[in-house]
N, C-alpha and C positions, 0 to 999 in steps of 0.2 A: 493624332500624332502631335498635333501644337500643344494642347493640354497635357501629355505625357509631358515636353519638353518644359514647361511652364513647371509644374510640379519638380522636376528634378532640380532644374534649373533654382530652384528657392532650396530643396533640400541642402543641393550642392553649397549653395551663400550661407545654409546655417549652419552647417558642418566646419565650414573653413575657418568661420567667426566662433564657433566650438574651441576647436583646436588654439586659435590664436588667441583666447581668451585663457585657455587655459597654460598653454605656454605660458603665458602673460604672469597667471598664477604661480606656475613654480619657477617663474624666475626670482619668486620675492624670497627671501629668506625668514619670514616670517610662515609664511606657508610648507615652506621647506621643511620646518622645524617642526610645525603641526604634523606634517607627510609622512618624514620620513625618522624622525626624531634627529635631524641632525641638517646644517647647511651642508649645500652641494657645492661641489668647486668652482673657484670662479670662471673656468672655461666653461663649465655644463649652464652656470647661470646667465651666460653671455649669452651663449649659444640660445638656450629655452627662448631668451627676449628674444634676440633676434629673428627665431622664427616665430614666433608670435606675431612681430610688426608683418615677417611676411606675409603670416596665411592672411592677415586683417589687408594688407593691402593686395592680392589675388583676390578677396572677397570684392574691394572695392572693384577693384577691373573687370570680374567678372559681370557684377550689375552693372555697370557701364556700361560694359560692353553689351550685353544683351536686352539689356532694360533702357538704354538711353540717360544722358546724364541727368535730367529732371525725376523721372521715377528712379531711376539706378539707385540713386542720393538716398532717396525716402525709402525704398525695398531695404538698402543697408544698413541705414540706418534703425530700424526695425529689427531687423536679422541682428545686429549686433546688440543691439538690447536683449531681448529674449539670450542671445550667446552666452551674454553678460549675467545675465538671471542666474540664469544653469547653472553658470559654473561657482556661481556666489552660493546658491543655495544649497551645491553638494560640496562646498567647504563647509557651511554649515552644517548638514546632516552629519560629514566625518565629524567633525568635530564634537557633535552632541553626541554619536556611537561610541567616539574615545572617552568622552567623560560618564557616562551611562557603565561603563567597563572598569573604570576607576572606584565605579562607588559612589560618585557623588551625580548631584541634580542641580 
């Protein structure tokens, strides 16, 4: 049972750092543009950051809270790297799809 909880429990912190990573992404207008071919308005752009800081700090309270603040720190810290990866690397794969679709290399 602990180890079930242990496993969710990281799933849970990578997921939240997921989301708020990516939030985080299409609040940029740069990414927008790649996305969707076009900026989004600036209520949608407010909004994406803003939940992005939140799911990033639920990530933090969540290890805190269940990890303690010494490991908590170091589990999120990790979780949000890897988060961080993701979401960099499937801008990039879109991106190399779109231009692979254009014609060009």
């Amino acid at each position: 049972m602990i180890g079930q909880v242990f496993w969710l429990t990281h799933a849970v912190l990578l997921l939240l750092a997921l989301v708020g990573f990516a939030c985080l992404a299409l609040s940029m207008i740069r990414h927008q543009e790649d996305l969707f071919g076009h900026a989004l308005n600036a209520l949608l752009t407010r909004g994406l950051r803003a939940a992005g800081w939140l799911f990033l700090l639920l990530a933090l309270w969540l290890a805190a809270a269940s990890m303690g603040w010494s490991f908590g720190l170091t589990v999120y810290s990790g979780h949000t790297s890897a988060a961080a990866g993701l979401v960099f690397i499937a801008l990039l794969v879109k991106s190399h799809i779109r231009e692979r679709k254009r014609g060009r290399r």
